[in-house]
C-alpha positions as CSV (number, residue, x, y, z in Angstrom):
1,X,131.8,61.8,80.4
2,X,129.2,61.2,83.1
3,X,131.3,64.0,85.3
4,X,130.6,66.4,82.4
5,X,126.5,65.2,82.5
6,X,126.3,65.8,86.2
7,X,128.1,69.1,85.8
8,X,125.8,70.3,83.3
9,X,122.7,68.7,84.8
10,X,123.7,70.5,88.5
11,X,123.9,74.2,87.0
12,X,120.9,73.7,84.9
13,X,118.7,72.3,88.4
14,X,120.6,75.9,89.9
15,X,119.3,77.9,87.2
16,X,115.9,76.8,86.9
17,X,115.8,76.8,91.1
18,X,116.8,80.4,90.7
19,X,114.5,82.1,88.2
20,X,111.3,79.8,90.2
21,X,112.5,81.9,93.4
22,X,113.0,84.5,91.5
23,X,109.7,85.1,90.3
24,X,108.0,83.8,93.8
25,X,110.1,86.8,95.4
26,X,108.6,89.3,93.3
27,X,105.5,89.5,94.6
28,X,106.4,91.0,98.2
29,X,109.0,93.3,96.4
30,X,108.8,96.8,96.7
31,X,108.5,99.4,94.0
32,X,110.0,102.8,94.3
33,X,108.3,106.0,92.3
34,X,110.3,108.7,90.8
35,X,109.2,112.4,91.8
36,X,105.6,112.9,90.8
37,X,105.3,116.7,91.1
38,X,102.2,118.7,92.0
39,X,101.4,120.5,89.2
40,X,99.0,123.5,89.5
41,X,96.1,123.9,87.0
42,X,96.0,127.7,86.4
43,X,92.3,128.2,86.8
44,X,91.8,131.5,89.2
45,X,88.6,130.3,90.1
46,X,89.0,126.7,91.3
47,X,93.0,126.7,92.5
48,X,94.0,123.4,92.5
49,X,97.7,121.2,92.1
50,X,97.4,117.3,90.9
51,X,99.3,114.4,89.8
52,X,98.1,111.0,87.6
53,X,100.4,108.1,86.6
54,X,99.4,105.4,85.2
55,X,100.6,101.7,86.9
56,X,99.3,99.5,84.6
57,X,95.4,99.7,83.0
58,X,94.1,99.1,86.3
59,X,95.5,101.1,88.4
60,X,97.3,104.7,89.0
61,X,99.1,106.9,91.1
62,X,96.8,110.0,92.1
63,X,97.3,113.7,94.2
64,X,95.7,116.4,94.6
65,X,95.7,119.3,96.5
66,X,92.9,122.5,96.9
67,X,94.4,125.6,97.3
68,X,93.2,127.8,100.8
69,X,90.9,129.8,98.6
70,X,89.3,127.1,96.8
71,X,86.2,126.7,97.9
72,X,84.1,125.3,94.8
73,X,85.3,121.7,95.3
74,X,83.6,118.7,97.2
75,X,87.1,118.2,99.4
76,X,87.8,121.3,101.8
77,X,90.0,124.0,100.9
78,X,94.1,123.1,101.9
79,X,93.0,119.6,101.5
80,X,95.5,117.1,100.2
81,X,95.2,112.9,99.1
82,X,97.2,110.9,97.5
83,X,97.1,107.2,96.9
84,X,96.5,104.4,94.4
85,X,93.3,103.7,93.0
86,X,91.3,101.5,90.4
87,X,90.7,102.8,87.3
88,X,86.9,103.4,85.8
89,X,86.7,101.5,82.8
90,X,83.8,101.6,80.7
91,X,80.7,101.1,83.3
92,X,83.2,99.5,86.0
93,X,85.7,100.6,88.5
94,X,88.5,98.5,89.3
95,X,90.5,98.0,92.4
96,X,94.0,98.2,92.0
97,X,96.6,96.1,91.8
98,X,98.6,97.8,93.8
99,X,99.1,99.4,97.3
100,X,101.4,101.7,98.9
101,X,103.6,100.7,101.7
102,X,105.1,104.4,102.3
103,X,104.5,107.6,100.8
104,X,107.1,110.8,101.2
105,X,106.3,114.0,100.4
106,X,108.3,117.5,100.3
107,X,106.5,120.7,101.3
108,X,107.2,123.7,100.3
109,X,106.8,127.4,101.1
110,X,107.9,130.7,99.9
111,X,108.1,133.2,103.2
112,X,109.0,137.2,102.0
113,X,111.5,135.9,98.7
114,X,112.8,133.0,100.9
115,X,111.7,129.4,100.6
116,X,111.1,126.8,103.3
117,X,111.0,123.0,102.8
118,X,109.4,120.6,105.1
119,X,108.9,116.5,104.7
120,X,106.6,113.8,106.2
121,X,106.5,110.2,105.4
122,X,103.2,108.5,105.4
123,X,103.1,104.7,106.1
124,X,99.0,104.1,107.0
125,X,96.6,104.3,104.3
126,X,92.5,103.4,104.1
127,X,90.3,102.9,101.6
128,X,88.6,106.6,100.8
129,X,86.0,105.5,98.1
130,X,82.5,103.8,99.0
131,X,83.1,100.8,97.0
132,X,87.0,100.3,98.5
133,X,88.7,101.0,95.1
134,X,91.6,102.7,96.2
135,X,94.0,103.2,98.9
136,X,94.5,106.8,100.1
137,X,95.2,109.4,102.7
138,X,94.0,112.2,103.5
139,X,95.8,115.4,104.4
140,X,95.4,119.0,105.5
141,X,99.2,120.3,105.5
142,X,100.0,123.0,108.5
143,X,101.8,126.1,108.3
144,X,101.0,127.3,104.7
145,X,103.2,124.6,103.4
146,X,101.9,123.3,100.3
147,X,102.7,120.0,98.8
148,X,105.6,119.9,95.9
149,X,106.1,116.3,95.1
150,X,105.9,112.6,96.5
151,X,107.6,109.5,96.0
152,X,105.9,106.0,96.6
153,X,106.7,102.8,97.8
154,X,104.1,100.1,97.1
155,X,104.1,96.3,96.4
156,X,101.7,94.4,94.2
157,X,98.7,93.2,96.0
């Protein structure tokens, strides 16, 4: 009988050892996006491809990217960023919870019927925004290659 006790008392210190590392192991684990596509916006006028999803209700995924003949925007034209920032919320912005370790990206080009593809992996980001609420990078793509989607890898802060 006491065998049996020990037995029982040994796998229930393993399993309570196990979900305490467990749950101290998930905050340096890293999260893996699916495809978050650049979608473009239709409007002649102010060209423009972006992407939002939400993390949690403080933070998001973001992307953007002005076309070569947008010239209405703040950014320059065949400017790209991406990153994670803190969502406004009521009179507040928040910094996120969140930041990206490595962001891949797949460009893409159509060249006289024929389409070109073209990656880059990102791994250094910095705060874009005056008040340090997100963390981005910046991008002007070469060659006429355009951004078509991007994947991220980020841990919890």
């Amino acid at each position: 009988m006491n065998i049996k006790k020990m037995i029982i008392l040994a796998i229930l210190f393993v399993a309570v050892v196990g979900l305490a590392l467990n749950s101290v192991s998930a905050v340096g684990k890293t999260y893996k996006t699916d495809k978050l596509y650049f979608k473009y916006n239709g409007d002649k006028n102010i060209p423009r491809s972006d992407f939002t999803k939400k993390i949690n209700n403080r933070s998001e995924f973001y992307g953007y990217y002005n076309y070569p003949n947008n010239h209405r925007m703040q950014d320059s034209a065949n400017y790209m960023k991406v990153g994670i920032g803190g969502k406004y919320i009521g009179k507040k912005y928040y910094k996120p919870n969140y930041k990206p370790t490595k962001v891949y990206i797949l460009f893409k080009k159509t060249v006289k019927g024929k389409t070109y593809y073209s990656s880059k992996t990102f791994t250094k980001f910095g705060s874009t925004l005056d008040m340090g609420n997100d963390h981005a990078l910046p991008y002007n793509p070469k060659n006429n290659y355009k951004p078509y989607y991007a994947i991220f890898y980020y841990k919890k802060v």
